[in-house]
N, C-alpha and C positions, 0 to 999 in steps of 0.2 A: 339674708333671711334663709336661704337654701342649706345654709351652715355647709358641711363638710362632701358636697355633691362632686359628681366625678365628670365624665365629658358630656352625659346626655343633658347635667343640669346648668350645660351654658349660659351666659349671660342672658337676663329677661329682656332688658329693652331695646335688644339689639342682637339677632339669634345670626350673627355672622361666622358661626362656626364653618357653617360651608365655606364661606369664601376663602378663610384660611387656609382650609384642604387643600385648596386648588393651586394657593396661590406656593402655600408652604410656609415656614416661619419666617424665612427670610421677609417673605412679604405682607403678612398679616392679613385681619379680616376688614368689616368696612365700619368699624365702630368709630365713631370721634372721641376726641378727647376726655367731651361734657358726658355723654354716651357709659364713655368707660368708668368716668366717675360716678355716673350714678349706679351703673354694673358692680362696682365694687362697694358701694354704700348697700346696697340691695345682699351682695353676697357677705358683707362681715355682719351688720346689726340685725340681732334676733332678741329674743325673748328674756336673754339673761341679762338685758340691760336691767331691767324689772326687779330684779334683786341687787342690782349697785349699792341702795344705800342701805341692805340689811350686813353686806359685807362693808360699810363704812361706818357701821356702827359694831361692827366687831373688832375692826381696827382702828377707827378713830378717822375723826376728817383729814386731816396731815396724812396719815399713813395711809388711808385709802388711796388720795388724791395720786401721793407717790408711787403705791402698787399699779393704780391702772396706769401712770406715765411709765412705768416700767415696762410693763407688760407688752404697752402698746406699741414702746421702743422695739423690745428685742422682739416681737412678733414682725415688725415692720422691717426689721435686719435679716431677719431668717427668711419672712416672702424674697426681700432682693436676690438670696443665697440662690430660690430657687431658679430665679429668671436668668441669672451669671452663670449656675451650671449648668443650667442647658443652653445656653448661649457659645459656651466655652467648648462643651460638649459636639454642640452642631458645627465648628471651628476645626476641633479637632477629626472628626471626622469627614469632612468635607477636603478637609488638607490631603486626607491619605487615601480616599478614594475620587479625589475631584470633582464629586457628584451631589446633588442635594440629598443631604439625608433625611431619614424618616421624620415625619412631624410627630410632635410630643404635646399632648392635648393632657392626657393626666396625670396625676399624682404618681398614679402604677406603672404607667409604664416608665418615668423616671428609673423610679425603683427595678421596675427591670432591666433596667437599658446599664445599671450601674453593680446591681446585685443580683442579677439572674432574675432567676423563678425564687427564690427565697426572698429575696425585695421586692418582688412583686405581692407575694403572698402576705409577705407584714405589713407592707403600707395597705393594703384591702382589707385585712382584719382589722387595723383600729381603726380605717373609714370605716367601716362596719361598725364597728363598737361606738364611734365618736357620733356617727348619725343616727345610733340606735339611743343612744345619751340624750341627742337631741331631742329625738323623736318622746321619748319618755318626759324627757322634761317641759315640751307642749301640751302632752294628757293631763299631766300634773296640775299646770298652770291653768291649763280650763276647767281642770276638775274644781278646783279649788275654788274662781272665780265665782263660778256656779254654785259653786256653795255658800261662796259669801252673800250673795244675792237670794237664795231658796234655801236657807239654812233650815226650817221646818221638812223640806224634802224629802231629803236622802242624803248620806255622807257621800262625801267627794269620791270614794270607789263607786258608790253605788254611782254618781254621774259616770264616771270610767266607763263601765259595765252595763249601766243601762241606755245611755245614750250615745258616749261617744265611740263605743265597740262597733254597733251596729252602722252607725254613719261611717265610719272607716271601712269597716268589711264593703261595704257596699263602692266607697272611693278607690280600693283596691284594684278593681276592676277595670278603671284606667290606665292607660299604658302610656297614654299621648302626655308630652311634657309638657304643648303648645295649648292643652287645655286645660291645663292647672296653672300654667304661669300669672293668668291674669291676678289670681288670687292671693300669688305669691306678694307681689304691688300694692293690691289692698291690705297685703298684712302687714308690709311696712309702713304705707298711709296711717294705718289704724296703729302703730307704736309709733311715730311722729306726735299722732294727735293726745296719745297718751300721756307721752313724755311733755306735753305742753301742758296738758291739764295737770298733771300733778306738781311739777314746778309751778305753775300759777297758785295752786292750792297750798303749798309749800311755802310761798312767800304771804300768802296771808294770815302764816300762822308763826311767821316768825316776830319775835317780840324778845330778845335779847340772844338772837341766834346761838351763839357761841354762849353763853353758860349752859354750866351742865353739860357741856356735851366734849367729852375724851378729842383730845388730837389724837393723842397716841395710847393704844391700849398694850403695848408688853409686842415682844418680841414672837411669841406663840401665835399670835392675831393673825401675822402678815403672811404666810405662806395663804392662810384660809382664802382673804382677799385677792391674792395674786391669784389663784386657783379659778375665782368666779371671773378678774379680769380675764384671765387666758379664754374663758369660755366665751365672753362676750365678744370676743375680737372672733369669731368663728369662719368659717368660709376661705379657710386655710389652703385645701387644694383644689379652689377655684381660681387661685392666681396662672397658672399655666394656663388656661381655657378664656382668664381676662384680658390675658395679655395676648394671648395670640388671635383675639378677636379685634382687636385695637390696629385701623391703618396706619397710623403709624407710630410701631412700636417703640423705635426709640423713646417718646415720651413718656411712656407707661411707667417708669420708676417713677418720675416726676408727679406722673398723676396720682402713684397708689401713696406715695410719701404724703402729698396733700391732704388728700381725705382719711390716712389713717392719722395723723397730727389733727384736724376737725375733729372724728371722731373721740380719739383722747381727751379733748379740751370739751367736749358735751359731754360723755361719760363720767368727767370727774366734778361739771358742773350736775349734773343730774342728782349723782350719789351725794355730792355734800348736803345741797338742800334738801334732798329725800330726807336724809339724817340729823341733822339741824332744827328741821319742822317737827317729827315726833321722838326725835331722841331714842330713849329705852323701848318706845315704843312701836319703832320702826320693823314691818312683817316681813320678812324672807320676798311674800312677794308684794311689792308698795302698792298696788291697789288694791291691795286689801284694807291699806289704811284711809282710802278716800271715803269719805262721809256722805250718807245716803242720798243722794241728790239725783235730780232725773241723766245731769251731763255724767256724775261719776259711773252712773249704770248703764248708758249709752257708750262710755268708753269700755267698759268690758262686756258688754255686749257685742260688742264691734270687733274688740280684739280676741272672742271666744271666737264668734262664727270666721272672722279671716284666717284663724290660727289653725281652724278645724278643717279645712278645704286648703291650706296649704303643709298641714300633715303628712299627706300623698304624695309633696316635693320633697321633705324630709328622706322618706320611705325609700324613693326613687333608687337611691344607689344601693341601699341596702338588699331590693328586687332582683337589681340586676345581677349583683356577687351571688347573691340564692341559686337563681336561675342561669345564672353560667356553671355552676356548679352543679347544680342539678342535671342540667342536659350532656357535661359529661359524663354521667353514669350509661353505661355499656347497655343493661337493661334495661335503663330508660329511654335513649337513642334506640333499641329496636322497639318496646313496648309500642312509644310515639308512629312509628313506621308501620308498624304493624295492625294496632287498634285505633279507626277515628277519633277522635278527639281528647284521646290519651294526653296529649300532650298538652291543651288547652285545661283540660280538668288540674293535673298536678303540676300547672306552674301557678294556675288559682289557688288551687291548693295549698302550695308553700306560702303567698303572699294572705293568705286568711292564716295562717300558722302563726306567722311571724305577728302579723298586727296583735295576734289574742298572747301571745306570749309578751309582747311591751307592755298590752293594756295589764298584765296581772302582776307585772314588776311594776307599772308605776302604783296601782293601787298598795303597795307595800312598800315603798319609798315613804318615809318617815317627814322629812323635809326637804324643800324647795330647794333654800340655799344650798344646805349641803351638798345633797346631791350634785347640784351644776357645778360646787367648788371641786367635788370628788372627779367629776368628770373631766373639770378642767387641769385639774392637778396631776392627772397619770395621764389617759391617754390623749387629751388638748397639747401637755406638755411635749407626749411624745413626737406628734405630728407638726410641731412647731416649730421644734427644738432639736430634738435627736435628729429624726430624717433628713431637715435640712443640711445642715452642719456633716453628717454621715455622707450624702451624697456629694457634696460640693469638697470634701478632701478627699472623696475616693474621683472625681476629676478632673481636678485642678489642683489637690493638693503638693503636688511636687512643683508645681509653679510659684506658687505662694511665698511673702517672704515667711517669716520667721513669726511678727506680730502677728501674722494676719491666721498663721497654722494656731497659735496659742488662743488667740480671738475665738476661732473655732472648736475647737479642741475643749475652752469653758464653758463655751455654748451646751456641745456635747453631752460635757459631762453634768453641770447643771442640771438640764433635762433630762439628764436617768436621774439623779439624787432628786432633785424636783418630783418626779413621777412615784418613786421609791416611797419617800413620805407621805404623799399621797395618799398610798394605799396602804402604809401601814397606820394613819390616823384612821382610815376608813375601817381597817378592820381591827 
């Protein structure tokens, strides 16, 4: 649920980040197994499960079914990519200095450690961009919600703008992770209980499921789908921070393999029956299509206010790449020194900036779906696909056989052509 969070947004039900520090990679943090699995259920499923069956109704239930086992394959080959190169990495340098080396908590410093300050700098923009994606695509979703429920109101911008601006601006002001985490929990609680109630509602309305309804729509369809799968597997470079929170790491493949094989197998049950149940009718976001009922409005109820207070975790890394960057500026390191509370005012500052500039892109975001597929198709693709695959031949590629360079090498390239399309559907 944290989607694409950096080291501050470690694991929620078990914030063993310290212990790692101490201990170093070799030895990991104090999370168990059950722990780590539920750390990585938390950190991959968010909100774009919700649009599963508008993308399997664009591609057909066959071809959906397939995109998200696809997706959830090579997402699941690429997190391993990450944990082997720096495993290999830690190996290799430990051989030539005899000494523990640094511990590797995030995405970026990967990136650094393999491509300088240039791979640090790319992998923080598209987390930047991937959690700004995020972040956008929660306003959206509660705007919308809100709408469906107070349709006499106000349009879904005017929710944006009159309510959930001002709630955000005011959550901004939070710094502590420890006291947003709980929220994070209830937002996954409240999409569990989602995903119950509308599968339940789902099967009550089926009555010859499969007519009428496309397995396979055309060849054009599947990128679309694959784009929203790649989104919904999110929480990509929280694998370094899961894994080093985990006693004992050796398990951790075993663990993330399990629950992301789970996950696949509810994702693509989820989206069939979404699509089955209303067919042509099926909304970008599916509870739009539950029928007026006190539990249907209780569930989005539930999942506006959770969704709304764990926006701020969203946010999170986006703050800190601001604000590191902000505080190296020259004049602004003396201004802060110089005048009290300089430095308090314009990092608030940058975080009220930033929130009003999501809230007036998602108000002009068009669609649900799209968007998340847009998002997931360039920069989800990149940080999935390219990064991994790029770092793991730039440190073990000469070890490598032959398959295993070409394995990668498709990976690579895939996720630029993947990303490339992307953006040229989008624009």
């Amino acid at each position: 649920m944290l989607g694409m969070g950096e080291a501050e947004a470690a694991p929620l039900l078990l914030a063993a980040r310290e212990d790692g520090a101490k201990t170093g990679r070799a030895g990991g943090g104090g999370a168990t197994w059950a722990q780590t699995l539920g750390n990585v259920v938390v950190s991959i499923v968010g909100t774009g499960v919700l649009g599963l069956p508008y993308a399997f109704r664009t591609a057909g239930w066959l071809a959906g079914s397939l995109g998200v086992a696809a997706a959830g394959c090579a997402t699941l080959y690429c997190m391993l990519l990450l944990v082997s190169t720096v495993d290999c990495r830690d190996k290799l340098e430990e051989e030539e200095t005899e000494e523990p080396c640094d511990v590797l908590y995030t995405y970026g410093d990967l990136g650094d450690k393999c491509f300088g300050t240039l791979g640090r700098c790319l992998t923080e923009i598209l987390i930047f961009v991937s959690q700004a994606g995020g972040s956008v695509a929660y306003l959206i979703f509660i705007a919308q919600n809100l709408h469906s429920m107070f349709t006499q109101l106000m349009s879904p911008a005017g929710f944006i703008f009159a309510i959930l601006l001002p709630v955000q601006t005011a959550l901004s002001f939070v710094c502590s992770m420890s006291s947003l985490s709980p929220f994070s929990i209830v937002a996954d609680a409240c999409n569990v209980l989602a995903m119950a109630i509308v599968i339940k509602d789902d099967v009550q309305l089926f009555d010859h499921p499969f007519a009428n309804r496309s397995a396979f729509n055309g060849l054009w369809a599947i990128p679309f789908t694959f784009g929203v799968a790649v989104f919904c597997f999110e929480g990509f470079s929280m694998t370094l921070a899961l894994e080093a929170s985990m006693a004992e790491r050796r398990k951790f493949r075993w663990v993330l393999s399990q629950a992301v094989v789970c996950i696949i197998f509810v994702y693509a049950c989820f989206g069939v029956c979404g699509y089955l149940a209303y067919g042509e009718a099926t909304k970008d976001i599916i509870t739009l299509n539950l029928p007026n009922t006190w539990s249907s409005s209780a569930v989005k109820v539930g999942l506006c206010f959770a969704l709304a207070f764990t926006f701020p975790v969203m946010m999170h890394p986006i703050h800190e790449i601001v604000e590191m960057r902000i505080r190296s500026i020259g004049c602004f390191h003396k201004l802060s020194h110089n005048v009290h509370g300089a430095e308090w005012l314009g990092l608030h500052s940058s975080r009220i900036a930033v929130v009003i500039i999501l809230a007036v892109v998602a108000s002009f975001v068009p669609a649900f779906g799209s968007f998340i597929s847009f998002v997931g198709s360039t920069v989800s693709a990149l940080l999935a696909f390219v990064l991994p695959t790029a770092f793991h031949l730039r440190i073990v590629g000469s070890s490598m056989s032959l398959w295993q360079r070409l394995l990668d090498y498709g990976f690579l390239l895939f996720g630029l052509v993947f990303a490339g399309y992307g953006m040229f559907t989008a624009l």
